[in-house]
C-alpha positions as CSV (number, residue, x, y, z in Angstrom):
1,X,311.0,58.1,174.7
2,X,314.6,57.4,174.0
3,X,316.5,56.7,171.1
4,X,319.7,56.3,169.7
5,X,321.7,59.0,168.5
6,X,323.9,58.3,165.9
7,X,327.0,61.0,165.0
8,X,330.2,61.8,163.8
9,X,332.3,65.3,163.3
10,X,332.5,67.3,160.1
11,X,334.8,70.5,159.8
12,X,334.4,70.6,163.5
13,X,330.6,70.8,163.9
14,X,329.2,67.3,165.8
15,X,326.5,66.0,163.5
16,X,324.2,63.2,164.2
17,X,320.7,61.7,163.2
18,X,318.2,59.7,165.8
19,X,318.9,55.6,164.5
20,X,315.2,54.8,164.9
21,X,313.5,58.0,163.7
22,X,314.0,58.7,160.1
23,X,314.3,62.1,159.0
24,X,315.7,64.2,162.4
25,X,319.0,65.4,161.6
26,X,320.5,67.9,163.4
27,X,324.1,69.8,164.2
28,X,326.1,71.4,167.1
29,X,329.2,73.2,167.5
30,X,329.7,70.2,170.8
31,X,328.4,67.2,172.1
32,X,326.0,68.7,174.4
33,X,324.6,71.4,171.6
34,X,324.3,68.1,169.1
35,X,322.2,66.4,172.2
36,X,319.8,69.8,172.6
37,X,319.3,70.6,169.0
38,X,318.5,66.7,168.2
39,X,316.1,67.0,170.9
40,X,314.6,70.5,169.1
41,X,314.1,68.7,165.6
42,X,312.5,65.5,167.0
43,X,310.0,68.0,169.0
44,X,309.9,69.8,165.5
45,X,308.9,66.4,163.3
46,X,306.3,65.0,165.9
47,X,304.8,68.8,166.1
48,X,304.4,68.4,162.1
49,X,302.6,65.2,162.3
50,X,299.9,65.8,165.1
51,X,299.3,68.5,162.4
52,X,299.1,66.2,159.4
53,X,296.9,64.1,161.0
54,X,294.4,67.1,161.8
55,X,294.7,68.1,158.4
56,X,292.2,66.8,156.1
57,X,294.1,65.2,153.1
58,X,293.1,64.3,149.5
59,X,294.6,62.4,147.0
60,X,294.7,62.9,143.1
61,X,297.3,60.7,140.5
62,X,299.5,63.0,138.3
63,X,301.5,61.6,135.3
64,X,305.0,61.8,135.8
C-alpha cells in the first residue's frame, strides 16, 4: 500500500499524519525517522483492527 504523508516541523521534531488513513500520526527527530515511525503506527492501527474484528462486540444505548 502507499499513501500520502503529510508533515510539517514543530520545535525541530518532523511531524506528519498519513492524508488517506485517519488517525496515524506519528513524529521523528528527521525526515527518515518521521518515514519509519509513520510506517510503525500504521502497522500499529491495522494490527488493532484485525483484532476488533475478531472480537465479539455488543452494543447497549447510555444516556448522555
Amino acid at each position: 500500500m502507499e499513501a500520502t504523508l503529510q508533515y510539517w516541523t514543530d520545535g525541530g521534531w518532523y511531524v506528519g499524519k498519513l492524508k488517506e488513513v485517519p488517525g496515524v500520526f506519528s513524529q521523528g527527530e528527521t525526515l527518515d525517522d518521521l518515514i519509519e515511525n509513520i510506517r510503525d503506527a500504521y502497522q500499529l492501527i491495522v494490527e488493532d483492527e484485525v483484532l476488533e474484528t475478531q472480537a465479539e462486540h455488543k452494543e447497549i444505548a447510555v444516556a448522555l
